[in-house]
C-alpha positions in Angstrom: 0.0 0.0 0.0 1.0 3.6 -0.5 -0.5 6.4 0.9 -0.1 10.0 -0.7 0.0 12.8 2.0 -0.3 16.3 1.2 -1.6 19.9 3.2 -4.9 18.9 2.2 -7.2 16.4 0.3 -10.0 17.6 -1.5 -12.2 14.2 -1.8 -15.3 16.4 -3.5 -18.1 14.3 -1.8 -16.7 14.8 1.5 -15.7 18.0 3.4 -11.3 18.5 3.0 -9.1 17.0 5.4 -6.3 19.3 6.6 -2.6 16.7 6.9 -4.5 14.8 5.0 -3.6 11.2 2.9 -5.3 8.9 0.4 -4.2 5.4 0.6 -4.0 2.8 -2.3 -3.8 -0.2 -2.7 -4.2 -2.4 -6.4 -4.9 0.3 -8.4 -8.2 1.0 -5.8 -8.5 3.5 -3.0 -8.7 1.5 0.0 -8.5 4.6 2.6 -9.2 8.5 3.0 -8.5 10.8 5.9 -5.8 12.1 8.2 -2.5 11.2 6.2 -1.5 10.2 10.0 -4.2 7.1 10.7 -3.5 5.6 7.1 -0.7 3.0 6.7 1.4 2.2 3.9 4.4 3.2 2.3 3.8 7.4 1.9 4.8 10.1 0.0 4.2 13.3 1.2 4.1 16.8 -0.7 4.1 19.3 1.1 2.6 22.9 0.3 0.4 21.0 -2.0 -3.6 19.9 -2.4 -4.5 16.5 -3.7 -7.6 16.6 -5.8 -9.8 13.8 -7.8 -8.0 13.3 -11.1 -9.7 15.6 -13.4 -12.3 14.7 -15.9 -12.2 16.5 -18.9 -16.0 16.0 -20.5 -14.8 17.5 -24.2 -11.2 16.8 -25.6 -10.0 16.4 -29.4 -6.5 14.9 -28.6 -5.8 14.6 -32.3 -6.4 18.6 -32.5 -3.4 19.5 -29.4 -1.0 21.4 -32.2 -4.1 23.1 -34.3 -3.5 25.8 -32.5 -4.0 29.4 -33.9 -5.7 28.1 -37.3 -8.3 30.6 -38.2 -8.2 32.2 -34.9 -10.8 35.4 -35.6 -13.2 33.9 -37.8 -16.6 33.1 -37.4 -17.8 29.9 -36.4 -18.9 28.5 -40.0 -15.5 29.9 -42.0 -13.1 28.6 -38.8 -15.0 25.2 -39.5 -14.1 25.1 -43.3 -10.4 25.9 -42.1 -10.2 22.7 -39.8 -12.2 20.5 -41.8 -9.6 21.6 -44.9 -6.2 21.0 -42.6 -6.9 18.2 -41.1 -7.5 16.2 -44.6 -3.9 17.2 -44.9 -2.2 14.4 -43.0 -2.1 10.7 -42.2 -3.1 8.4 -39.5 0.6 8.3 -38.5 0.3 11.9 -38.3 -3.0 12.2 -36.2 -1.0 9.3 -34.1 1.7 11.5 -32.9 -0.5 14.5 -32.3 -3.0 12.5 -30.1 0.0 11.2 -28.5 0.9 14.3 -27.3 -2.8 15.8 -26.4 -3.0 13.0 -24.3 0.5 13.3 -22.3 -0.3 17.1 -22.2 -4.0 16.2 -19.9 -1.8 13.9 -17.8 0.2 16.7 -17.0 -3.1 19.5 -16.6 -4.4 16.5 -13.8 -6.1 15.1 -15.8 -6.9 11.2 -15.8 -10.0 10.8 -17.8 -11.5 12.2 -20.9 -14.4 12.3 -23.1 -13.1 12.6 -27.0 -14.0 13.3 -29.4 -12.0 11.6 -32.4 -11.8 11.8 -36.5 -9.3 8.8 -36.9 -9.3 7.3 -33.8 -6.2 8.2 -33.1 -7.0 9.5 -30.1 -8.0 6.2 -28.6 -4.2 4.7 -29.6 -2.8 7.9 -27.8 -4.8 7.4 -24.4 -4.1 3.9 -24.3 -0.6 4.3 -24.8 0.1 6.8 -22.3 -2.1 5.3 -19.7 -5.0 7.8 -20.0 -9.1 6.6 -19.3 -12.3 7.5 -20.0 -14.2 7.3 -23.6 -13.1 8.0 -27.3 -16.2 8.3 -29.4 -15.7 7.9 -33.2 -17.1 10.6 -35.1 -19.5 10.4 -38.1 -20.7 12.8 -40.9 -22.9 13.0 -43.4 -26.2 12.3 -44.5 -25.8 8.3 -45.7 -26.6 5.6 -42.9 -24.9 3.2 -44.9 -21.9 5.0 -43.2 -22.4 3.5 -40.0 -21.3 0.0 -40.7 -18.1 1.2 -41.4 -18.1 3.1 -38.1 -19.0 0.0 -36.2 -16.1 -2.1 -37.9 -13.8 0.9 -36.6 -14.7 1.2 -33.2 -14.6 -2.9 -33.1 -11.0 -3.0 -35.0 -9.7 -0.2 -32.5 -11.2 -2.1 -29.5 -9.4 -5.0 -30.6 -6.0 -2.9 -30.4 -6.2 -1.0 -27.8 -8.0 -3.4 -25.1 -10.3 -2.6 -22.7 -9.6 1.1 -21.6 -10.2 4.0 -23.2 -13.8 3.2 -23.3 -14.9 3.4 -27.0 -18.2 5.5 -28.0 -19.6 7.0 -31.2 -20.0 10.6 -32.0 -22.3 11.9 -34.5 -20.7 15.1 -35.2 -23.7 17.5 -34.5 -27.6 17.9 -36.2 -26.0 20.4 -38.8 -23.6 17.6 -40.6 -24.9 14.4 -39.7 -28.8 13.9 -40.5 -31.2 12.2 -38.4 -31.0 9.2 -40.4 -27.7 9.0 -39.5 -28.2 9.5 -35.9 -30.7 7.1 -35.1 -28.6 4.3 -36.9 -25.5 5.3 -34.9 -27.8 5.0 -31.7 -28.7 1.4 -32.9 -25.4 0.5 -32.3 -25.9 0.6 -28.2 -22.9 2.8 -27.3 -22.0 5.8 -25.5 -22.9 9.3 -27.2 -21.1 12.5 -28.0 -22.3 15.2 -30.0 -22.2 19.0 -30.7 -25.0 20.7 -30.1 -26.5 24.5 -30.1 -22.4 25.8 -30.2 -23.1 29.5 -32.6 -25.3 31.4 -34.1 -23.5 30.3 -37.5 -25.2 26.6 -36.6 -28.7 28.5 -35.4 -28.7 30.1 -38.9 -28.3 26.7 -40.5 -30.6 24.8 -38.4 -33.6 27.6 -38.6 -33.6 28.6 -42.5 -30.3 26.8 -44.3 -28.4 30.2 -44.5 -24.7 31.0 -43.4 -21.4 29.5 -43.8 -22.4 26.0 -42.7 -24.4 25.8 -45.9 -21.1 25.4 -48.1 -19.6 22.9 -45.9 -22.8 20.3 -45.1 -24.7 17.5 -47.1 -27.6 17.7 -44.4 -31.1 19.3 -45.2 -31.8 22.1 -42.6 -34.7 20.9 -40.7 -36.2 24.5 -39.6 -36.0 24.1 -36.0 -33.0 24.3 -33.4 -30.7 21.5 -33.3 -31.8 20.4 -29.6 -35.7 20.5 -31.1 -34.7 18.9 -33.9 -32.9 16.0 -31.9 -35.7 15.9 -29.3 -38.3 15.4 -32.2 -36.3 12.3 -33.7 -36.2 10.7 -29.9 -32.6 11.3 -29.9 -32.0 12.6 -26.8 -31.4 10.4 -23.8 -29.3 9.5 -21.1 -26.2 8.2 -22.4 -26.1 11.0 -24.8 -23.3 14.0 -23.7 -24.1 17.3 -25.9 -21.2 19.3 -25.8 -21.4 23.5 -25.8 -24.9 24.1 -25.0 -24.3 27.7 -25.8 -27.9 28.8 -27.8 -30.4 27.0 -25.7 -33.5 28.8 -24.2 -35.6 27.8 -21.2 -37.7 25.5 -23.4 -34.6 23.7 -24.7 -33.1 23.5 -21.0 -36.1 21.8 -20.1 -35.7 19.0 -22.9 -32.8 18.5 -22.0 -33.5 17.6 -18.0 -36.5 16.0 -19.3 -34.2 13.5 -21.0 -31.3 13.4 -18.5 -29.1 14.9 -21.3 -25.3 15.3 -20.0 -23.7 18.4 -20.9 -19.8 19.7 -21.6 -19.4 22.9 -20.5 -16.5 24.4 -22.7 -16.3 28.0 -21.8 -12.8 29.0 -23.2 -13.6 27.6 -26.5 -17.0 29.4 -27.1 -15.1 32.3 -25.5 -12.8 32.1 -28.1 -14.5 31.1 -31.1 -17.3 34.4 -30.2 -20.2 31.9 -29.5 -21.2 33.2 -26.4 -21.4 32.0 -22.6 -23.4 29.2 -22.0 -26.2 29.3 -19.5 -24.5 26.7 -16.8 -26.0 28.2 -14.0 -29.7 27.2 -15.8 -28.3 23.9 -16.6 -27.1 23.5 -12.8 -30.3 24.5 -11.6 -32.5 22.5 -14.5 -30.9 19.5 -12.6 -28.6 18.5 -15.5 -25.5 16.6 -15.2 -22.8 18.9 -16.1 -19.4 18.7 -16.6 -16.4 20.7 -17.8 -14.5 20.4 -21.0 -11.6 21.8 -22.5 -12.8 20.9 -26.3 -8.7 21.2 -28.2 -6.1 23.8 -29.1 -8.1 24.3 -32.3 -10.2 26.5 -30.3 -8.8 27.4 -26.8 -5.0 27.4 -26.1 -4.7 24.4 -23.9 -6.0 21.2 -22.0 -5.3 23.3 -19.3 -7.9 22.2 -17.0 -7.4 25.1 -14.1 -7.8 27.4 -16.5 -11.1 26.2 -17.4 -12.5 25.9 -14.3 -11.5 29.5 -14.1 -13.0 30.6 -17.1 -16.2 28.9 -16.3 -16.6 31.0 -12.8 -15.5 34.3 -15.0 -18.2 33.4 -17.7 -21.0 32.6 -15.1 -20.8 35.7 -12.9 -20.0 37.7 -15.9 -23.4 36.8 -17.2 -25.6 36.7 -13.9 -24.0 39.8 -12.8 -23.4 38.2 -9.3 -20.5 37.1 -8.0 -22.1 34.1 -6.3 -23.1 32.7 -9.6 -20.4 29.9 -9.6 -18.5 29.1 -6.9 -14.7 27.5 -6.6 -16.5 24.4 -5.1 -19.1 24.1 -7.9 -16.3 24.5 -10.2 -13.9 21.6 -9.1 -17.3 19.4 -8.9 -17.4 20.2 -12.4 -14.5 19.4 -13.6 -14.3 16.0 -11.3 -17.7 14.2 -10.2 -19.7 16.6 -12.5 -17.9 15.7 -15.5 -18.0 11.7 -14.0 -21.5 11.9 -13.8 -21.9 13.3 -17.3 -20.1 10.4 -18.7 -21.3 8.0 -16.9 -18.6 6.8 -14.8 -19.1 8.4 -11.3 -19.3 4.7 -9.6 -15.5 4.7 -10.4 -13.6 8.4 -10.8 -14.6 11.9 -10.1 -13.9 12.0 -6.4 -11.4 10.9 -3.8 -13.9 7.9 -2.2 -12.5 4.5 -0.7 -13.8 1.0 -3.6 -12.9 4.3 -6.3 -10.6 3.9 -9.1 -7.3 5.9 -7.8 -7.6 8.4 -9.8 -5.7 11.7 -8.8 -3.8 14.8 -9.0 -1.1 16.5 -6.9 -0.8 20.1 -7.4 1.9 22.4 -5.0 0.6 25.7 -4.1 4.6 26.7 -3.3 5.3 30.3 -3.9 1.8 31.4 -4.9 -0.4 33.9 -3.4 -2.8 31.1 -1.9 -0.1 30.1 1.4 -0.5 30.5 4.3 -3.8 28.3 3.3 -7.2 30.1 4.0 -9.3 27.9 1.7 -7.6 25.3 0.2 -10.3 25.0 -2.8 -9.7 28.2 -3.4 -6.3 28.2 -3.6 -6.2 25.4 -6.1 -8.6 26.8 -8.7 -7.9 30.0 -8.6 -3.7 29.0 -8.4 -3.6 25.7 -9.9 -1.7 25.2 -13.2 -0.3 22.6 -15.1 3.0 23.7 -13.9 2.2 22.8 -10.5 1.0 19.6 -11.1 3.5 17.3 -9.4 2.0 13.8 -9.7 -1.1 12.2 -11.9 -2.0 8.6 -10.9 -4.4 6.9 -13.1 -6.1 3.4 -11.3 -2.9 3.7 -9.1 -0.5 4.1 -11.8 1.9 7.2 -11.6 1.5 8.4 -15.1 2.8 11.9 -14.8 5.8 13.2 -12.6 7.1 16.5 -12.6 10.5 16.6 -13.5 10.4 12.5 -14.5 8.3 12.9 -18.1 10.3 12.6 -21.6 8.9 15.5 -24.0 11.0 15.3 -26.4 10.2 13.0 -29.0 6.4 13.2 -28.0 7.1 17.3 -29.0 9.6 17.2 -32.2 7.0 14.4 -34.0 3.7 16.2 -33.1 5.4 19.6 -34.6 6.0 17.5 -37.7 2.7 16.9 -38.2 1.8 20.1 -37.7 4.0 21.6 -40.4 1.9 19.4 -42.5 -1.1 21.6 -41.6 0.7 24.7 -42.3 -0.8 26.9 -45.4 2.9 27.4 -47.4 2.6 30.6 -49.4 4.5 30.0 -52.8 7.6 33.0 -52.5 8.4 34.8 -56.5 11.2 33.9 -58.1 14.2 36.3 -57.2 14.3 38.3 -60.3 17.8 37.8 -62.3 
């Protein structure tokens, strides 16, 4: 047994323990409390807060060196960009960038995810690195017949990468997969990820055909909104996680609870891309299961999880006006259990609870503004970084050390990738 002893734990569904220590034992957590009553080989950390491994409820892995592509246009013409790149380079290509999204989440805390994946690349890069949760395939277009040959790719990668990451499907969202489409990938029993109500530039689409996403889509507009739309084809249910959420009304809200819809909060992302702020405190109090997603460096700068939760307490007040609109609390939930819950998977991760997978992050508060402690939840959202992560274990493995991780080749291959994504403008000849 070892037991991991820090300033404080932060179990999440139990109130923090000052001194105190999380025991494990076979991958499981067999012990939580004062680091003093637990017994077992132990590491301590001081100055630092150990926290639930995170659980990032939106990731594209194979998207971790897109960043900066179309940064400034709308949502429809930043689309086009991406969907143009990415048809650029190869599977070994999407293999080395995944490889690196997923070492860069280990080192943000984070020990699950919820991806979304082109190639399914992203489910080789988890499994290699030692990273859980679920890779959903995606799927476009308007032809069913498509599915089949989404079924035999989500068997052929389960047969290579064993049993974890999870493997789901993801219909992209109602604007480039039609309904058709949906329900057939539904028939195939497996988890569900899909974009939903993200811009104005899919509103557009949805309501009357018009806007960018018009050039760029083989799906009919159906003249509703896309959670409508989605609701009227009995598509929505639990096992369904919707990221973004942004352009949803009260009506919409209430579909969604009615169904027990999860959602992926990405605030940095529709921050970016000009989409808005979602409405998370009206999901919250609507009784959905929420949870908090990065979505890629396509469209926010980082996995950085810390960062998000920030961003997500910014957002909310920023929109109620009130600066009790989302609290540090509410946003580690999120970003742990919340995000569990929203994937399905809070028997196992999201919170520091003994039978739990051990699942954690250690994260040094040294030299920042939060010591002499006050709060220590506080301190680690508001302080946390991926720099002062110190230790991720994933079911009791130490994945991530600070100090102890090789970069290099993971870095120097995804950048070579990413030069194949580059636009290369033709230079004159020099004249003679």
């Amino acid at each position: 047994m070892v037991v991991y002893a820090a300033d404080w734990v932060l179990p999440v569904e139990a109130a923090p323990i000052e001194g105190g220590g999380v025991m494990v034992e076979d991958g499981r957590i067999v012990g939580v409390g004062p680091a003093d009553e637990l017994e077992g080989d132990r590491r301590d950390f001081p100055e630092s807060v150990i926290v639930p491994g995170l659980v990032n409820a939106h990731s594209h892995l194979e998207y971790a060196v897109y960043a900066g592509f179309g940064d400034g246009l709308a949502f429809g013409p930043w689309l086009h960009t991406h969907i143009e790149r990415k048809a650029r380079i190869g599977w070994d290509e999407f293999v080395a960038i995944a490889r690196l999204g997923a070492a860069e989440c280990l080192a943000s805390g984070v020990t699950t995810i919820a991806d979304a994946s082109y190639s399914g690349a992203a489910a080789v890069g988890a499994a290699e690195l030692g990273l859980g949760g679920l890779v959903y395939l995606e799927i476009f277009g308007a032809d069913p017949g498509r599915v089949g040959e989404l079924r035999a790719r989500v068997e052929e990668l389960e047969a290579e990468i064993g049993p974890r990451p999870l493997m789901g499907v993801s219909p992209h969202a109602p604007y480039s997969v039609s309904a058709e489409v949906y329900a057939a990938v539904h028939a195939l029993d497996r988890p569900v990820l899909t974009h939903v109500a993200e811009s104005d530039d899919e509103r557009d689409f949805m309501l009357r055909g018009e806007g960018p996403i018009a050039a760029v889509t083989e799906v009919e507009p159906p003249g509703t909104t896309s959670v409508r739309h989605l609701a009227a084809h009995d598509l929505l249910e639990p096992r369904v996680v919707a990221a973004h959420c942004v352009k949803v009304d009260a009506e919409e809200i209430a579909l969604l609870a009615e169904h027990d819809v999860a959602v992926a909060h990405c605030p940095r992302s529709n921050a970016l891309l000009g989409c808005g702020i979602a409405p998370v405190r009206e999901l919250l109090d609507a009784g959905l299961r929420v949870g908090l997603g990065t979505d890629s460096p396509a469209s926010t700068p980082s996995f950085d999880m810390f960062e998000e939760m920030r961003t997500a307490i910014y957002a909310a007040r920023a929109r109620a006006e009130r600066p009790d609109a989302l609290s540090a609390n509410e946003a580690l939930e999120l970003a742990t259990l919340g995000s569990a819950r929203a994937l399905g998977l809070d028997a196992e991760t999201g919170s520091l609870a003994v039978g739990k997978r051990a699942d954690l992050a250690v994260v040094s508060l040294a030299g920042s503004p939060y010591l002499p402690w006050e709060d220590a939840t506080v301190a680690v959202v508001f302080g946390g970084s991926p720099e002062r992560v110190q230790l991720t274990l994933v079911g009791g493995e130490e994945r991530y050390e600070r100090g102890g991780f090789r970069w290099h080749e993971l870095r120097r291959s995804a950048a070579s990738a990413r030069a194949g994504l580059l636009t290369i403008e033709v230079q004159p000849a020099p004249k003679t």
